[in-house]
N, C-alpha and C positions, 0 to 999 in steps of 0.2 A: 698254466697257472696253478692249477689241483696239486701238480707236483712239486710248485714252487713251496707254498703253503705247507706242504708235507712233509717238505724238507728242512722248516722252520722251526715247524713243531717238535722234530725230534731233535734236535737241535738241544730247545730249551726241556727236552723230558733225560735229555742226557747231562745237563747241566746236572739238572735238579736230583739227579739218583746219584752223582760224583760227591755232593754237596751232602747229601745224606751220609753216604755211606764213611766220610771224611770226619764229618762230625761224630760220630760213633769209633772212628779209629777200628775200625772193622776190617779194612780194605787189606788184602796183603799187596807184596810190589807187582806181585802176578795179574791180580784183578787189576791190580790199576793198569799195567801195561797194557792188558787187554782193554780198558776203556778206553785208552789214548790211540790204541790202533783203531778200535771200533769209531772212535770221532771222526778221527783221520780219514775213514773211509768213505764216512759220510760226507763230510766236509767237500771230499772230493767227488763223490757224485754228483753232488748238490752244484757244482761250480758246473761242472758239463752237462748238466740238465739244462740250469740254468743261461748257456750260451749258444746250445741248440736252440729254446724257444727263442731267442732275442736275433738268433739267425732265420729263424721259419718265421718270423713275424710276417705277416703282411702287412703294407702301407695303408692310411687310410683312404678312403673316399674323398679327392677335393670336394669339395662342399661349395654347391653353386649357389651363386647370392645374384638372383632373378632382379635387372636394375630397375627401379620404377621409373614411369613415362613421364615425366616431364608433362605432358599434353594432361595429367589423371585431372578431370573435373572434380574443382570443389562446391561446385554449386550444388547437387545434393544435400552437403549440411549447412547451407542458409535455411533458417528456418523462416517460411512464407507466410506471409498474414494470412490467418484465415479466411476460407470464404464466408463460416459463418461467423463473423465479426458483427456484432450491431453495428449500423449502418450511423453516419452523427447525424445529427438533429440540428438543422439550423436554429438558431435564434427566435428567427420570423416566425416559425411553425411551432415554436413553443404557446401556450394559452397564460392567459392573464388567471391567478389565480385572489382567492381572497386574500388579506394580510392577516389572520387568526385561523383557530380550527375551533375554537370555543363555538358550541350550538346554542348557550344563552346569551350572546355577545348580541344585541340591538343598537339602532338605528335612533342615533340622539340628536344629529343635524344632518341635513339633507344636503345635496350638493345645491347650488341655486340655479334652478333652467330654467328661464320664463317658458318655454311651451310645458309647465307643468301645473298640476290644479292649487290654486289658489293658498288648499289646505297644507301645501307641500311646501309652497312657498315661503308659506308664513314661519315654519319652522327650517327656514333653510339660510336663514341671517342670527348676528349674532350681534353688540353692542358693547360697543369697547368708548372710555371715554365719553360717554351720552353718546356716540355716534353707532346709526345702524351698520352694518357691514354684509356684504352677502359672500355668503358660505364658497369657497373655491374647491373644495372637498367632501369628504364625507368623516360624520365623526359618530365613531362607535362608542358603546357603555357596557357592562354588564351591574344588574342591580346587587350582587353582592359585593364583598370586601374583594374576593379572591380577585387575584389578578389575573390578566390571561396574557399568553405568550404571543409576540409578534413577525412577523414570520415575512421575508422576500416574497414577493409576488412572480418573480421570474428573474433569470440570471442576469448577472451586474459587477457593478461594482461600484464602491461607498464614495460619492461622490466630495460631502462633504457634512460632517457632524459640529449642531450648534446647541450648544448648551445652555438651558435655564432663558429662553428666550422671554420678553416680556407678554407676549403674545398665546404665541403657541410650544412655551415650556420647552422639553428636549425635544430636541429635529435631527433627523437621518434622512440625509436625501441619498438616492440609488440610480446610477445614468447603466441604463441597460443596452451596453456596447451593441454596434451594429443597427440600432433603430433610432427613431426619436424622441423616443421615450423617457421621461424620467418619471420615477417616484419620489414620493414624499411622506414621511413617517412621522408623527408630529403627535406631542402631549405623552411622551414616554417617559417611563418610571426608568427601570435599567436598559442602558445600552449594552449591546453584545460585538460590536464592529468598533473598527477603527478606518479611516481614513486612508481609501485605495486598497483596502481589501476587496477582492472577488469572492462574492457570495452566489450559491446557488438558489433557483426555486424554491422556495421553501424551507429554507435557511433561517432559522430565528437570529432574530437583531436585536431583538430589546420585547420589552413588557409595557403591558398599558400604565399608565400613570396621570398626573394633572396638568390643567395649563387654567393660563385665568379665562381663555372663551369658555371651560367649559365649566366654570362657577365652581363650585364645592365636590362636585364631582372628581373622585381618587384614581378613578377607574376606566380611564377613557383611551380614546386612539385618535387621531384627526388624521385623515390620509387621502391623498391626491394623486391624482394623474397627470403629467404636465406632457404636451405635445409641442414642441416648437413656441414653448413659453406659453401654448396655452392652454387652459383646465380645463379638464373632462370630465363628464361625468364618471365614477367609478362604478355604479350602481348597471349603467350602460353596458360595462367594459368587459367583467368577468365572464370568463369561459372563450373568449375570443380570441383566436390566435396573435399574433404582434402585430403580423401585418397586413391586418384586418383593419388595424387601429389607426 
C-alpha cells in the first residue's frame, strides 16, 4: 500500500513541475522528452507494483456470526415488584379520623344518647318549626368569622351532594366502599367534590358554613356517622379502626 501511495504522489509532483516549467516556456524538446520518458517509466512501475500486491493479497477472515439460542431467557429483564413495596392497607384497618384539623373548632350540639348526663342531653336536640328534635350527629363551631376547612374522615366515595337543604344547609354524604359505613357532612359553606368522586382520608371537601339548626351561627359543621341506616355516636368513634365500628 506505502508503494501504492508513493506511486501516486510522484505522479502528481511530476504533473506539477511539467505544468511549471510549460508555463514559463523554459522547457527545451530535450527536457521535455526526457519527462515523457521519466513518466513513462513510472507509469510503468507503478502498474507492476500495483499487480503484484493485488496478486499477494490474502483473502479475508470469514467472519463467524455465532447464531443466538432460540431457548436465551428473557425473564431476566422483567422487572419484579419489589420486596420492599408498602404492603396495602385494607380499608377495615384504616382509623376513623376527625372531619377538621382546626384546634379551636368546639362542640355546639352533642349527638343525642340517653345513657348520657342529663347536662349533655339538653344540649344535644335542636327545634325546628316549634318542634323539639334530637341531634343524630354532631355539630361543630368555631367563635370566630374564619372558616375552617372540612376534611374526609376515611377513604370513599361521594355518595351524593344536596344543596341549600331547608334543614341542614349544604350535605355531602361519603359511602366508604367495602364497610358499612356512611358519612355525612352537613351546614357547608364551599363544596370541594362532586358526585362519585373517590376521595381519600383526609381529603378536603368543603368548609364550614350555615344551616337554619344552627341559628345565626356562620360557622358551623353538622356531621354524622350512619351504620346500616343507623347514627352513631361520632364523639364514640374517632381513632377506631372501621371495623371496630
Amino acid at each position: 500500500m506505502y508503494k501504492v501511495r508513493y506511486y501516486e504522489q510522484t505522479l502528481i509532483e511530476v504533473k506539477n513541475m511539467k505544468d511549471k516549467y510549460e508555463k514559463k516556456n523554459k522547457l527545451s524538446p530535450e527536457v521535455k522528452s526526457s519527462i515523457i520518458v521519466i513518466a513513462c517509466s513510472l507509469l510503468f512501475l507503478g502498474s507492476v507494483t500495483t499487480i503484484g500486491i493485488l496478486l499477494n493479497r490474502k483473502p479475508k477472515d470469514d467472519v463467524i456470526v455465532t447464531p443466538v439460542s432460540s431457548t436465551t431467557s428473557i425473564s431476566s429483564s422483567i422487572t419484579q415488584p419489589s420486596s420492599t413495596d408498602e404492603p396495602v392497607v385494607s380499608i377495615l384497618d384504616s382509623t376513623l379520623k376527625k372531619p377538621f384539623t382546626e384546634e379551636k373548632v368546639e362542640i355546639k350540639r352533642y349527638f343525642f344518647d340517653p345513657s348520657k348526663e342529663d347536662n349533655i342531653l339538653q344540649n344535644a336536640m335542636y327545634i325546628e318549626d316549634g318542634v323539639y328534635h334530637s341531634s343524630k350527629g354532631v355539630d361543630y363551631y368555631t367563635k370566630s368569622d374564619i372558616k375552617f376547612n372540612v376534611y374526609a374522615v376515611a377513604d370513599g366515595v361521594v355518595k351524593s351532594i344536596t344543596p341549600n337543604d331547608k334543614t341542614f344547609g349544604n350535605i355531602v354524604e361519603i359511602q366508604h366502599v367495602g364497610t358499612d359505613l356512611t358519612t355525612l357532612y352537613a351546614s357547608l359553606g364551599e363544596i370541594n367534590v362532586k358526585v362519585g368522586q373517590e376521595v381519600k382520608s383526609g381529603e378536603k371537601i368543603g368548609t364550614s358554613g350555615s344551616s337554619s339548626i344552627n341559628g345565626d351561627c356562620s360557622n358551623s359543621l353538622h356531621f354524622e356517622v350512619i351504620k346500616n341506616d343507623i347514627c352513631l355516636n361520632p364523639i364514640d368513634l374517632y381513632g377506631k379502626q372501621l371495623k371496630e365500628i
